[in-house]
Every structure is written in structure tokens, then in C-alpha cells.
Residue frames as qw, qx, qy, qz and C-alpha x, y, z in Angstrom:
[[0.712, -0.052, 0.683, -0.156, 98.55, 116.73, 111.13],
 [0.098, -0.157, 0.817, 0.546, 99.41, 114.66, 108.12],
 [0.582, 0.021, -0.558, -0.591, 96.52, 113.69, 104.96],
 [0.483, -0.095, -0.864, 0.101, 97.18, 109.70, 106.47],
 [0.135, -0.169, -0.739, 0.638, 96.38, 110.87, 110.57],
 [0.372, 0.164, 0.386, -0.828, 93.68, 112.98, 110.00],
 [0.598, 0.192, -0.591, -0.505, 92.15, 110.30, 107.88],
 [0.344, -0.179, -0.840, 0.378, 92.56, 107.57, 110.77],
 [0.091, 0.164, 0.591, -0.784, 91.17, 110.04, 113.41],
 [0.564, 0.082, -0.062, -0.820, 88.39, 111.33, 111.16],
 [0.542, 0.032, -0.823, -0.168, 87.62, 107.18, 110.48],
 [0.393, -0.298, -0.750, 0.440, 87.80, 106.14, 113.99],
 [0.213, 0.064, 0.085, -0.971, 85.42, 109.18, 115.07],
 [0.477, 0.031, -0.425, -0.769, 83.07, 108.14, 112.53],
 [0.711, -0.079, -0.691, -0.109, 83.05, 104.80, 113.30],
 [0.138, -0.032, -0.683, 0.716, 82.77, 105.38, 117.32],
 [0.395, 0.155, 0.085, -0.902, 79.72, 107.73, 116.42],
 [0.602, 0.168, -0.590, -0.511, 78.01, 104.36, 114.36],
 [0.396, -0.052, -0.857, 0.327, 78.81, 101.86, 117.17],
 [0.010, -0.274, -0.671, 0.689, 76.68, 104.06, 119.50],
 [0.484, 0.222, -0.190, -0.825, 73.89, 104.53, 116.37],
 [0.571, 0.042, -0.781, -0.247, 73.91, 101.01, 115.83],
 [0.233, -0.109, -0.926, 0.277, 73.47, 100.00, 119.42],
 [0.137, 0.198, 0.317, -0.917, 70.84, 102.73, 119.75],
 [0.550, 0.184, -0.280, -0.765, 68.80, 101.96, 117.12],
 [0.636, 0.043, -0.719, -0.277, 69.12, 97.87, 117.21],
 [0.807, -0.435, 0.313, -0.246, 68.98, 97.49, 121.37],
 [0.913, -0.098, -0.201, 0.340, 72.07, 95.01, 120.93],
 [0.553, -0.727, 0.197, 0.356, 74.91, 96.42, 123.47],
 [0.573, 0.760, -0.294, -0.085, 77.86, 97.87, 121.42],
 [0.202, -0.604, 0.753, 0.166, 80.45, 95.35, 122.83],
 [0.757, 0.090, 0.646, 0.039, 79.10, 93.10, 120.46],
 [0.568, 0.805, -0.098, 0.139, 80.33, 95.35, 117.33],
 [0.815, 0.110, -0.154, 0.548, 83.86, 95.61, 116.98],
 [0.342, -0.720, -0.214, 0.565, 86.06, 98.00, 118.82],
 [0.181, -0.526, 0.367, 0.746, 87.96, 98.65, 115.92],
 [0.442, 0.573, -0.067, -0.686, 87.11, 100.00, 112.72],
 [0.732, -0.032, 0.621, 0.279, 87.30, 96.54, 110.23],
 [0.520, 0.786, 0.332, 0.038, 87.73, 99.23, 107.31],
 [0.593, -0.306, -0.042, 0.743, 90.43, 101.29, 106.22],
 [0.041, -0.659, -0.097, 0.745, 90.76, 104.82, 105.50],
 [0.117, -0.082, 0.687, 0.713, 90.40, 104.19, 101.84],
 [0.069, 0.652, 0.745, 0.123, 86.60, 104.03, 102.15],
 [0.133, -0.814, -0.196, 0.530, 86.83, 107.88, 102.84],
 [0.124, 0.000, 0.553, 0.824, 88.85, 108.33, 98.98],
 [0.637, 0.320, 0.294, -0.637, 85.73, 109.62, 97.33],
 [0.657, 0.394, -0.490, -0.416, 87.00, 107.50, 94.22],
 [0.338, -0.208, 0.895, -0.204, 86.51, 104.38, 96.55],
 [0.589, 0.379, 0.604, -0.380, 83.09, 103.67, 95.25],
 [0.460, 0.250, 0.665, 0.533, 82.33, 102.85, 92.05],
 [0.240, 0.137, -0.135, -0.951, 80.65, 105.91, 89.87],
 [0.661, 0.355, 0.478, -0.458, 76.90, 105.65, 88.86],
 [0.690, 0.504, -0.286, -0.434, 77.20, 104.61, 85.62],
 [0.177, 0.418, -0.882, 0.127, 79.79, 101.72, 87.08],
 [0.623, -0.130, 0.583, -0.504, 77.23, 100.31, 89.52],
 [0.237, -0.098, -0.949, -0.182, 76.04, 96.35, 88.60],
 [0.543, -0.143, -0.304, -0.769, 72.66, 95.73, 88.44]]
């Protein structure tokens, strides 16, 4: 499997596994979260986030 696909799957995994943490934890039904991930696979780069010394106060 390509870098790109197993990046999608490993995304859309995650974000299944959050939809049923979020509705577990907040009692609101998960068809009121989106179905689909509103993120792309770029939050998974680790050089998505800024570094600690980058962070804003």
C-alpha cells in the first residue's frame, strides 16, 4: 500500500475510534459528529505542528 493510502486508512481509523470516544464520553449520539474526517492526512506529518520553542503564548 502506498505512503498516501495508508495515511488515509490509518486517519479514517483514528478518527472512527474518536467518534465512538467522543460519543462515549459526552452522551451526545455520534451522528451528530461528522462522518467524515474534516482533517487531512497532513495532521499525521509529525512536522505539522509547530515545535516547542515555535508555540505562541
Amino acid at each position: 500500500m502506498r505512503t498516501a493510502q495508508a495515511s488515509a486508512m490509518k486517519l479514517k481509523r483514528a478518527y472512527e475510534k474518536a467518534r465512538l470516544k467522543a460519543e462515549d464520553e459526552t452522551g451526545i449520539d455520534k451522528k451528530h459528529f461528522p462522518k467524515i474526517c474534516p482533517f487531512s492526512e497532513d495532521i499525521l506529518d509529525e512536522g505539522f505542528f509547530p515545535q516547542e520553542d515555535e508555540k505562541v503564548s
